[in-house]
C-alpha positions, 0 to 999 in steps of 0.5 A: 537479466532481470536484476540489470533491468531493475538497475538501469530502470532505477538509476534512470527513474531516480536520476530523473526524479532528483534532477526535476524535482531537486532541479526546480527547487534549485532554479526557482530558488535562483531567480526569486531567492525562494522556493516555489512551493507548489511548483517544486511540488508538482516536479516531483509529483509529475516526474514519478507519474512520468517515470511509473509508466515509464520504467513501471513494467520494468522494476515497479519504479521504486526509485526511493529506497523507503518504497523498496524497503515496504516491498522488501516486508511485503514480500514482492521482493527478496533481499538480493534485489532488494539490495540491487535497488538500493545501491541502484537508486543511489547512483541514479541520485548521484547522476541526477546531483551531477547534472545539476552541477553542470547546470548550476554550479558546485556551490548551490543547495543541491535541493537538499533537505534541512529543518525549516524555518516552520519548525525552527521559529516554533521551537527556537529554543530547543534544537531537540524538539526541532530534529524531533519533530521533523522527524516525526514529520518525515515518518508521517509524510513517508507512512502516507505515501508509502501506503498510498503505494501498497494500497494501489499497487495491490490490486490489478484493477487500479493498474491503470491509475496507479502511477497518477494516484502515486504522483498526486501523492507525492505532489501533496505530500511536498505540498504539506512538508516543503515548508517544513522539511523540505520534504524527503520521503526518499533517503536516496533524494537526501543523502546524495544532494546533501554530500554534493551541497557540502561545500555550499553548506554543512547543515544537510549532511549533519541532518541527513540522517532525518531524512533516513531514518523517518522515511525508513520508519514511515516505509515499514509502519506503512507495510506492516499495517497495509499487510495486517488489513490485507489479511483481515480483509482475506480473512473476511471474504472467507465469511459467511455473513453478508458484512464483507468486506467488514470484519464479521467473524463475531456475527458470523459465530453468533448466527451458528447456534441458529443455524444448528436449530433450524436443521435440527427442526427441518429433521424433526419434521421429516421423520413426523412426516414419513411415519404417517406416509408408512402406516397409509402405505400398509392399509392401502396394501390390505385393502385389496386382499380383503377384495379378494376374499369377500369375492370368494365367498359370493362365489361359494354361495351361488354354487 
């Protein structure tokens, strides 16, 4: 049962977030013949603030296949759902792609992502550097909200926000990339409206592999930082010193020596102070017997 509720949960949330986000760009682009930027921006950003609180509680709306990858590393997930959430997310963009076709037709764009013309003008004359930086656009615009993700997501207190913080990120991340990638982050989002705009171009699907392996790169640079600060952080709570939550393992070692010392004194002063208390416990112990005796003598004398 848990694994059918993460699937349907997920193609639901990525079949939302591919029709809205993917949907906007597309009717945008259809009645002034350019994206909107910043409302293609907030679709995807508002669609998976509706959809984390939507599907959050049921499978933690991963609904992008870079998220479930940096959950797969930090262990929220083992690899059967893993692969569950893979496959489920590609058949919700699949859903999403065919509602768009039924809205707009079989030879439109799909949203899909391809290299822009930011990136194309500055290198025109190298294709290398073109796929290359948008690749490396991708890896960064994915490190960002995938961390952004783990660092909300891994602590109860931020429950409440965190499908806000998650949406906000998203919406700022379209807003640096569209004008240059058209910003994916998310593979499924890519891959699946890049078969579907096939007939309406070929660009997308020969590029798409950007749109896989940046986000997938960002996604495990993301986990594995978010892991290494998390242990440093845990380690630091354990220390002694008042630097937490910094890292004070070398202050913490450095303030033994001083600590030994102050014991050893505190002992030293203990034993100078019970020799004396033992030599007044014995004279006041004689005193009374020399009383007796003294006593005994005058009673001698007046007989």
């Amino acid at each position: 049962m848990k694994l059918l509720r993460i699937s349907i949960s997920e193609i639901i949330g990525t079949a939302v977030l591919v029709a809205c986000g993917c949907g906007v760009a597309m009717a945008t682009s259809a009645a002034t013949g350019v994206v909107n930027l910043v409302a293609t921006a907030l679709a995807f950003g508002l669609a998976l603030m509706a959809m984390c609180y939507c599907i959050g509680h049921f499978s933690g709306c991963h609904i992008n296949p870079a998220v479930s990858v940096a959950m797969l590393i930090k262990r929220k997930i083992n690899f059967k759902e893993f692969c569950v959430y893979i496959v489920s997310q590609l058949v919700g963009a699949a859903i999403g792609c065919l509602l768009l076709l039924m809205i707009f037709g079989t030879k439109v764009s799909f949203g899909a992502n391809e290299v822009q013309a930011a990136i194309t003008t500055t290198w025109a004359g190298s294709k290398a550097m073109q796929l290359l930086t948008a690749l490396v656009v991708e890896i960064v615009l994915t490190f960002a909200f995938v961390l952004t993700i783990c660092g909300v997501t891994s602590n109860d207190k931020y429950s409440a926000v965190s499908g806000v913080v998650i949406g906000l990120a998203l919406t700022l991340v379209h807003l640096f990339g569209i004008p240059l990638t058209g910003t994916s982050v998310n593979p499924a989002r890519s891959l699946i409206p890049a078969i579907f705009a096939v007939r309406y171009s070929t660009t997308p699907i020969i590029q798409v592999w950007i749109f896989i392996v940046g986000p997938i790169i960002g996604a495990i640079l993301a986990a594995l930082i978010h892991n290494a600060l998390e242990k440093c952080h845990k380690e630091c709570e354990n220390c002694a010193c008042d630097l937490k939550p910094a890292c004070c393992c070398t202050e913490t070692a450095a303030e033994q020596p001083e600590t030994v010392t102050t014991t050893a004194t505190v002992t030293t002063v203990k034993k100078t102070s019970a020799k004396p208390a033992s030599k007044t416990t014995k004279t006041t112990a004689k005193k009374p017997a020399e009383k007796k005796t003294t006593t005994k003598r005058t009673t001698k004398t007046t007989k």
